[in-house]
N, C-alpha and C positions, 0 to 999 in steps of 0.2 A: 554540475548537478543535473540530475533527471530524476523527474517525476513518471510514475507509474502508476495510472489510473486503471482502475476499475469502473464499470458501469455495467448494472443488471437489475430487475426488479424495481428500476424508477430513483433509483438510489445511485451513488459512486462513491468511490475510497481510494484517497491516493495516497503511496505512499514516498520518502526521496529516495535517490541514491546518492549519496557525496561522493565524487570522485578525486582519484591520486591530486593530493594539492591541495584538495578544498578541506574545509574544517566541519568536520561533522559534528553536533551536540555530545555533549560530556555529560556523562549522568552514571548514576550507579547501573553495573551491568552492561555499559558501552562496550565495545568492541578496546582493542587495546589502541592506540595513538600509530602504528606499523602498518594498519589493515589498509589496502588498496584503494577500497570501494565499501562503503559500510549503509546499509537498506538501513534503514527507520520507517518503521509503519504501524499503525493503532494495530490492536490486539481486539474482538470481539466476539461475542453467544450470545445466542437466546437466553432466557431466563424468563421463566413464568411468573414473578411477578417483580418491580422495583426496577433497577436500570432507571434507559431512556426509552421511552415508546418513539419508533419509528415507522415509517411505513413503508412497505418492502412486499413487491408485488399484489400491491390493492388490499393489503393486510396491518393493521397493525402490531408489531410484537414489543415485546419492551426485552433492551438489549443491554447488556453489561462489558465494561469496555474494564482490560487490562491496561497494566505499562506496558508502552511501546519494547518490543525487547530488541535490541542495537544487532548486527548479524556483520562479521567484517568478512569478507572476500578479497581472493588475489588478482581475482580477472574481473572483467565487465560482463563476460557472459555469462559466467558463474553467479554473479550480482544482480544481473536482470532476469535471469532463470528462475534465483530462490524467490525474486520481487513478484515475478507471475505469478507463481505457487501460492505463496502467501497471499498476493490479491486474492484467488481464485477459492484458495479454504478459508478465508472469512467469508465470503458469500456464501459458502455451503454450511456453515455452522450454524447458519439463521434461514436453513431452508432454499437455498437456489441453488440451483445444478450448476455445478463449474463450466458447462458445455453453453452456459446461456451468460457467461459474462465476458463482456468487450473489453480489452485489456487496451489501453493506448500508452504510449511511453513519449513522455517528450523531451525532444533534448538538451533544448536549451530553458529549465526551469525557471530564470530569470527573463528573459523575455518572452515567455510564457505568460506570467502572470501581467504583464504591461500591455503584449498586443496577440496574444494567441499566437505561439508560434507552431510552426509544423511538424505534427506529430508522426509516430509510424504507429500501425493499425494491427492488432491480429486479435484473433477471438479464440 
């Protein structure tokens, strides 16, 4: 499992990746039970009024969140590519330049969340 964080605007969004072996969530719209490598990550926009007000670059806006939509992949690079991407165009659908968010990826998701484990870095 890897996690693929976002951080920009005072905020961050991570989202997983399940790798070959591991069992990823079952939900209407998942990837099919075959997929290699399958991204899960929230879906979000601005919206002028209702949502959640968050605050995002010294601003508040109120944001509206989709279904996660499941993405399966054959490779891992393909997997972490489309997981950039996506981190990068949810921050621009609520106003942040994709050029200003910090992408981290870490790779081992379960000791991650126990003791911080070591990440690799690109923006």
């Amino acid at each position: 499992m890897l996690l693929v964080r976002g951080r920009a605007g005072g905020t961050e969004l991570t989202g997983t990746i399940y790798e070959r072996g591991e069992r990823a969530p079952t939900f209407r719209g998942a990837p099919e039970d075959d997929a290699a490598y399958v991204w899960v990550c929230d879906e979000f926009y601005e919206v002028e009024s209702g949502g959640s007000i968050q605050e995002i670059d010294g601003r508040e806006i109120h944001v509206a969140f989709e279904s996660p939509m499941p993405r399966g992949f054959d490779t891992r690079d393909q997997a972490l590519a489309a997981a950039r991407e996506h981190v990068r165009t949810q921050f621009s659908r609520v106003g942040v330049a994709t050029t200003d968010v910090e992408i981290e990826v870490v790779e081992d998701a379960e000791v991650a969340a126990d003791e911080g484990a070591p990440a690799e870095q690109d923006s």
